[in-house]
C-alpha positions as CSV (number, residue, x, y, z in Angstrom):
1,X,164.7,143.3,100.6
2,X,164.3,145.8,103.3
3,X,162.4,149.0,102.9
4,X,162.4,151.3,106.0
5,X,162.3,149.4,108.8
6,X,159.7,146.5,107.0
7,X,161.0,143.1,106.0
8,X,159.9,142.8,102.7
9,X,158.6,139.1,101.5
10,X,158.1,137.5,98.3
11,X,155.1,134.9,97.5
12,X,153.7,132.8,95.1
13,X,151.7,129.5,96.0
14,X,151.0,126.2,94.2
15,X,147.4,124.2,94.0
16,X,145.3,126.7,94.2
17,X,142.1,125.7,92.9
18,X,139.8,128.6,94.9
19,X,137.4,127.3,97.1
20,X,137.1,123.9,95.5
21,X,138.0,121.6,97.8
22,X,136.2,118.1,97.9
23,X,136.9,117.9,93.9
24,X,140.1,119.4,93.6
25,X,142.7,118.0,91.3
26,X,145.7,118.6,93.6
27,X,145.3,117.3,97.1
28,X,147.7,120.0,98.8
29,X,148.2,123.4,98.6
30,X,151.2,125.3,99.2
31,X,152.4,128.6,99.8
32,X,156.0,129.9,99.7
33,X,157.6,133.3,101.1
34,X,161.0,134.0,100.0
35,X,162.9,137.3,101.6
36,X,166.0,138.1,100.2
37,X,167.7,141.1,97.5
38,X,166.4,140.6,93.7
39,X,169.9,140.7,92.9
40,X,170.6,137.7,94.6
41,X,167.1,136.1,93.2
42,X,168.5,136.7,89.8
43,X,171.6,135.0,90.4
44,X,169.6,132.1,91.3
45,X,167.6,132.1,88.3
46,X,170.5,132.7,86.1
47,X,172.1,129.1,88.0
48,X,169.3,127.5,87.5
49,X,168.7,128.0,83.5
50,X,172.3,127.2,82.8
51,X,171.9,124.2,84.9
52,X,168.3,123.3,83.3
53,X,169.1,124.8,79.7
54,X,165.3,124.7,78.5
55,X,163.9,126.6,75.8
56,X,161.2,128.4,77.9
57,X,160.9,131.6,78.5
58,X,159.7,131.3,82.3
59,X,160.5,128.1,84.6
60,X,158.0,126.4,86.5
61,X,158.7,123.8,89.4
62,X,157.9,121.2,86.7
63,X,161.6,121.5,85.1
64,X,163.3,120.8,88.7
65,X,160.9,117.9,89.2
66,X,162.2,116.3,86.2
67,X,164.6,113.6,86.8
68,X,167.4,114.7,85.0
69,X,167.5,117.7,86.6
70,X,167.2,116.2,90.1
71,X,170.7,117.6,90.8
72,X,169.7,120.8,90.3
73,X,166.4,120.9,93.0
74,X,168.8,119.1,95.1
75,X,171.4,122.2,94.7
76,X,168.3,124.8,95.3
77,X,167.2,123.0,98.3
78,X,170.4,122.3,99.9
79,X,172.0,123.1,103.1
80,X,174.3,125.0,101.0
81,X,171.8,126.4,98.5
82,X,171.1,129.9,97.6
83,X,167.8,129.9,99.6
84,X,168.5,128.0,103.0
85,X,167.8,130.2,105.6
86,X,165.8,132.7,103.8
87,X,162.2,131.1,102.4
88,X,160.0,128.8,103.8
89,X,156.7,127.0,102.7
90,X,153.5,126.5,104.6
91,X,151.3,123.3,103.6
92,X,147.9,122.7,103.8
93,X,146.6,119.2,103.0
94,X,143.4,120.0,101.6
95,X,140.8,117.1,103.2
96,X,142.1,118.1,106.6
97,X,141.5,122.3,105.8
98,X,138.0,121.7,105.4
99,X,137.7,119.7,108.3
100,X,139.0,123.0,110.3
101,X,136.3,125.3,108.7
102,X,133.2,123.1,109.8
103,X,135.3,123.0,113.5
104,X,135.3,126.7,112.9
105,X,131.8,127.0,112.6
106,X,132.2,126.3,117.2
107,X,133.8,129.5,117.0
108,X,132.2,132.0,119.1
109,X,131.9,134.6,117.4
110,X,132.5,132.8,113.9
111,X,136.1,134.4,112.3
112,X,137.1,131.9,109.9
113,X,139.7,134.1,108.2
114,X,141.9,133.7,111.4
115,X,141.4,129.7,111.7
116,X,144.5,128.5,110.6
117,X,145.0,126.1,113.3
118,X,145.6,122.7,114.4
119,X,142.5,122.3,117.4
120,X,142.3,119.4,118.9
121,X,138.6,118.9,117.8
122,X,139.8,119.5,114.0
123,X,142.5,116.5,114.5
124,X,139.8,113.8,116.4
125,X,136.9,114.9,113.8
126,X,139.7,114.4,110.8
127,X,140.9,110.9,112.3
128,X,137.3,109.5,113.1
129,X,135.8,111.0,110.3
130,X,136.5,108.6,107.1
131,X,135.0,105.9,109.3
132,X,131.8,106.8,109.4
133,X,129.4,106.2,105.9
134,X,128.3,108.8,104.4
135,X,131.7,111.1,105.3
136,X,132.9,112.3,102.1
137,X,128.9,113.3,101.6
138,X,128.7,115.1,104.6
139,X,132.1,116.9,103.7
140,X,130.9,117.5,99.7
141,X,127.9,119.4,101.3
142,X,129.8,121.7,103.8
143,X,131.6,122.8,100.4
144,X,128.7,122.9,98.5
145,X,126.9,125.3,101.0
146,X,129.6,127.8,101.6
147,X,130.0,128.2,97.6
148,X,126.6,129.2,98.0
149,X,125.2,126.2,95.8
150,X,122.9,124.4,98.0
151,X,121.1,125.4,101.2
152,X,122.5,125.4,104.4
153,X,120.0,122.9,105.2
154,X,121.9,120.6,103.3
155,X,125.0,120.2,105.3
156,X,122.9,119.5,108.7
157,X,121.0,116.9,106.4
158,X,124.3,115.0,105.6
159,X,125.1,116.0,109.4
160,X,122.2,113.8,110.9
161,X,123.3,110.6,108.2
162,X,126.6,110.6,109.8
163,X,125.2,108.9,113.2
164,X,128.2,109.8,115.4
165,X,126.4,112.7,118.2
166,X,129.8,112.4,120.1
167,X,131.5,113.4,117.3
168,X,128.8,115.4,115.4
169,X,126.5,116.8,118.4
170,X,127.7,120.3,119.0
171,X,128.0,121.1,115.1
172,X,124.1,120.5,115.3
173,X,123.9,123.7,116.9
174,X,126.4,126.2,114.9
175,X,123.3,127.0,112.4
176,X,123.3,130.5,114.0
177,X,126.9,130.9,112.8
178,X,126.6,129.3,109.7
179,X,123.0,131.2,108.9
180,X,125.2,134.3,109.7
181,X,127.9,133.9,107.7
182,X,125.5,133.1,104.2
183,X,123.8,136.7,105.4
184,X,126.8,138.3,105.1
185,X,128.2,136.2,101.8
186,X,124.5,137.2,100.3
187,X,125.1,140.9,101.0
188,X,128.7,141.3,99.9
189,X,130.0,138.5,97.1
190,X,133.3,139.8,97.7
191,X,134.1,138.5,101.8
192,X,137.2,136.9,101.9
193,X,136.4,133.3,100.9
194,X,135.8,130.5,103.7
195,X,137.2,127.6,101.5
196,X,140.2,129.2,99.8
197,X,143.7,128.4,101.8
198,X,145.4,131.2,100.0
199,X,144.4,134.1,102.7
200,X,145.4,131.7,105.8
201,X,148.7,131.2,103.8
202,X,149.1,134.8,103.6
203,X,148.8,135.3,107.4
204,X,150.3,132.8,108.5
205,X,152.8,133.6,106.1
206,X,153.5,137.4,108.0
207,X,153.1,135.9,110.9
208,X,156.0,133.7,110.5
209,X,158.3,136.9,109.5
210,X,157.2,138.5,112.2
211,X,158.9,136.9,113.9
212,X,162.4,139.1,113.5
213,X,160.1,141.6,114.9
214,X,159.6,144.0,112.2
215,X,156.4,144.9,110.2
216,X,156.1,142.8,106.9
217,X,155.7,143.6,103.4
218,X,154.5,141.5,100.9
219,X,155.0,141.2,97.1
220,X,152.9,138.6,95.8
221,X,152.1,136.8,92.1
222,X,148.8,138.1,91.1
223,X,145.9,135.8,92.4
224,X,142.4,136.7,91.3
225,X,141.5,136.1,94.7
226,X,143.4,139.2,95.9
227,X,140.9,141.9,94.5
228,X,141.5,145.2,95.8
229,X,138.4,144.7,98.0
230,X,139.5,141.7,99.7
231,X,143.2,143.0,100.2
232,X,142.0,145.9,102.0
233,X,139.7,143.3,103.9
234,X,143.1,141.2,104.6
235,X,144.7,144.4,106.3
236,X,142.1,144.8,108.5
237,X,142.1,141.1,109.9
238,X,145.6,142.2,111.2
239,X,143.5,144.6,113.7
240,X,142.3,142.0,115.4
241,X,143.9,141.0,118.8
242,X,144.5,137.5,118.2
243,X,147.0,138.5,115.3
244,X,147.7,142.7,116.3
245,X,150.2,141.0,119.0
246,X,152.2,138.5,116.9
247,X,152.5,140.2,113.4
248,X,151.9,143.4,111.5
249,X,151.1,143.7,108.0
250,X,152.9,146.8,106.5
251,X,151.6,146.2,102.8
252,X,150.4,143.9,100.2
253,X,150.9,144.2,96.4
254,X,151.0,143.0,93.6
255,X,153.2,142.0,90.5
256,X,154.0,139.5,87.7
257,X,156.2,136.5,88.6
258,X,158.5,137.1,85.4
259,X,158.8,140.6,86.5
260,X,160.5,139.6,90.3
261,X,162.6,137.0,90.4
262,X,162.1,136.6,94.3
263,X,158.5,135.4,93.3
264,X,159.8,133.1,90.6
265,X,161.7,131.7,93.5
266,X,158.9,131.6,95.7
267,X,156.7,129.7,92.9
268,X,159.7,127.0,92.2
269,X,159.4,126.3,96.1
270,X,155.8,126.1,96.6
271,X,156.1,123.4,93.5
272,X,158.0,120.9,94.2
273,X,156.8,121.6,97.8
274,X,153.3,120.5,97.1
275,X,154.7,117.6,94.8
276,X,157.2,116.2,97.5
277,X,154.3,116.4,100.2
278,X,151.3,115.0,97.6
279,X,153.5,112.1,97.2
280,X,154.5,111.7,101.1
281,X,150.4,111.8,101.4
282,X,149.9,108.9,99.3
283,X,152.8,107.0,100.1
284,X,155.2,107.4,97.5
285,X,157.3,109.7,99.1
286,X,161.0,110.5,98.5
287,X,163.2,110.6,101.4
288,X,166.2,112.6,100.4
289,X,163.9,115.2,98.8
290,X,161.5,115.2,102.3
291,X,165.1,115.9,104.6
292,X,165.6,118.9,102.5
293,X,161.9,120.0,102.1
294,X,161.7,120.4,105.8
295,X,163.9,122.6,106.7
296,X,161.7,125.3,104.6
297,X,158.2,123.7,105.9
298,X,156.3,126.1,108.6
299,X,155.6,124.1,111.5
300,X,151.9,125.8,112.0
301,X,150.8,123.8,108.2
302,X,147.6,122.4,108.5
303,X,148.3,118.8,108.1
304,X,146.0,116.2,109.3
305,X,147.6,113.0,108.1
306,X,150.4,111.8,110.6
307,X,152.3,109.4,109.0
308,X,153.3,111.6,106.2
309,X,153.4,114.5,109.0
310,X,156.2,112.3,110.2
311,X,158.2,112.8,107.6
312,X,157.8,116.4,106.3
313,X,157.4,118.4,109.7
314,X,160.4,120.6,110.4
């Protein structure tokens, strides 16, 4: 929907499980934008329940993943589906995001609200990584420290069992970022969390729309990691001049998914999204339902893992 001269976007994401990473349930996290009229979103909904006919009140992405209504995810998804063309999903595999944020830790000066990239040291640390003994240690204890529950001194400690300096060397010497960043997650609680994919999603997200060149608005489901503090945080990452040249953020609210039917959209998408890609990850994948997921996949997701990549990139 268009207000002004802003393209409005709708949002809702699937596998969040905050900054939890290493321990998580779901393996992928994914985040869906949807832009088009609520009139239109409620004709789609209203398809979809006669097509599904269940008894509850509010459908998930769970009731199109069913196989009996295979037909109908197959209609949603379709080249000639009611969404083609007007939503798209980002990915983030969740093993490969955390990789990124101890990469970020190079970063001079440390931003890791804005790394939401594929770097080439991210991708050789991710494929030589799982090698090495003591990996998924090493890995639990960068989580563990930016959660705040163990020392920093923890991390380097796992660092040194690795026994890889080419691989390993220069993060020996980001404790001045890292001691930096705790200082500032000790003074204010409320920083926009490291670990949690949901605010790269969001930027990459307007990014993505910025691309018709207009500012963008965004509705999303309420997430209790959008307090009003951090949203008013968000905003202001869009000042910086890595981002101020490729996409503005007009707005950010939120609402209840049964109260826009955009969003409910945008949560059946990021669902079977992150299902189709979880089971591309661990080779069960689905081929029909991967040609029509990626037409809708954002080629910036951070994905590590290129044989699935393969077969879900756009």
């Amino acid at each position: 929907m268009v207000t002004g001269q802003d393209l409005e976007i709708a949002c809702d994401e699937s596998g969040a499980e905050g900054e939890n990473l290493t321990a998580a349930i779901t393996d992928v996290f994914a985040h869906a934008s949807v832009s088009m009229e609520i009139e239109a979103a409620d004709d789609v909904i209203r398809v979809l329940r006669d097509r599904i006919r269940s008894p509850a009140t509010e459908y998930k992405a769970n009731h199109l993943l069913r196989g009996k209504h295979r037909s109908a995810l197959i209609w949603l998804l379709g080249p000639s589906g009611p969404i083609y063309g007007t939503a798209r999903v980002y990915l983030v595999e969740k093993r490969f995001f955390i990789v990124s944020r101890i990469v970020d830790l190079l970063d001079e000066p440390y931003s890791p609200s804005l790394g939401f990239y594929r770097s080439f040291e991210t991708v050789a640390l991710y494929r030589t990584g799982p090698a090495l003994a003591g990996w998924t240690a090493f890995l639990e204890s960068f989580n563990d420290v930016m959660r705040a529950r163990v020392p920093a001194q923890t991390f380097y400690d796992r660092l040194n069992d690795l026994r890889a300096p080419e691989l390993t060397g220069p993060l020996a010497a980001t404790r001045r970022n890292m001691n930096a960043f705790l200082e500032r997650l000790a003074e204010d609680p409320r920083t926009i969390p490291v670990l949690d994919p949901l605010i790269p999603a969001i930027i990459q997200a307007v990014v993505a729309w910025s691309s018709s060149g207009r500012p963008v608005e965004v509705v999303h489901d309420r997430q209790t990691t959008l307090s009003e503090e951090r949203i008013v945080e968000l905003k202001g990452v869009f000042n910086d001049p890595r981002l101020a040249s490729r996409a503005r953020l007009a707005g950010l609210r939120l609402t209840e998914s049964r109260l826009d039917a955009r969003i409910q959209i945008a949560d059946f998408l990021a669902g079977v999204a992150r299902k189709i890609a979880s089971e591309e990850l661990n080779g069960r994948g689905d081929a029909e339902l991967n040609d029509l997921l990626r037409h809708y996949v954002d080629p910036a997701s951070l994905w590590g893992h290129e044989a699935s990549w393969s077969h879900l990139h756009p």
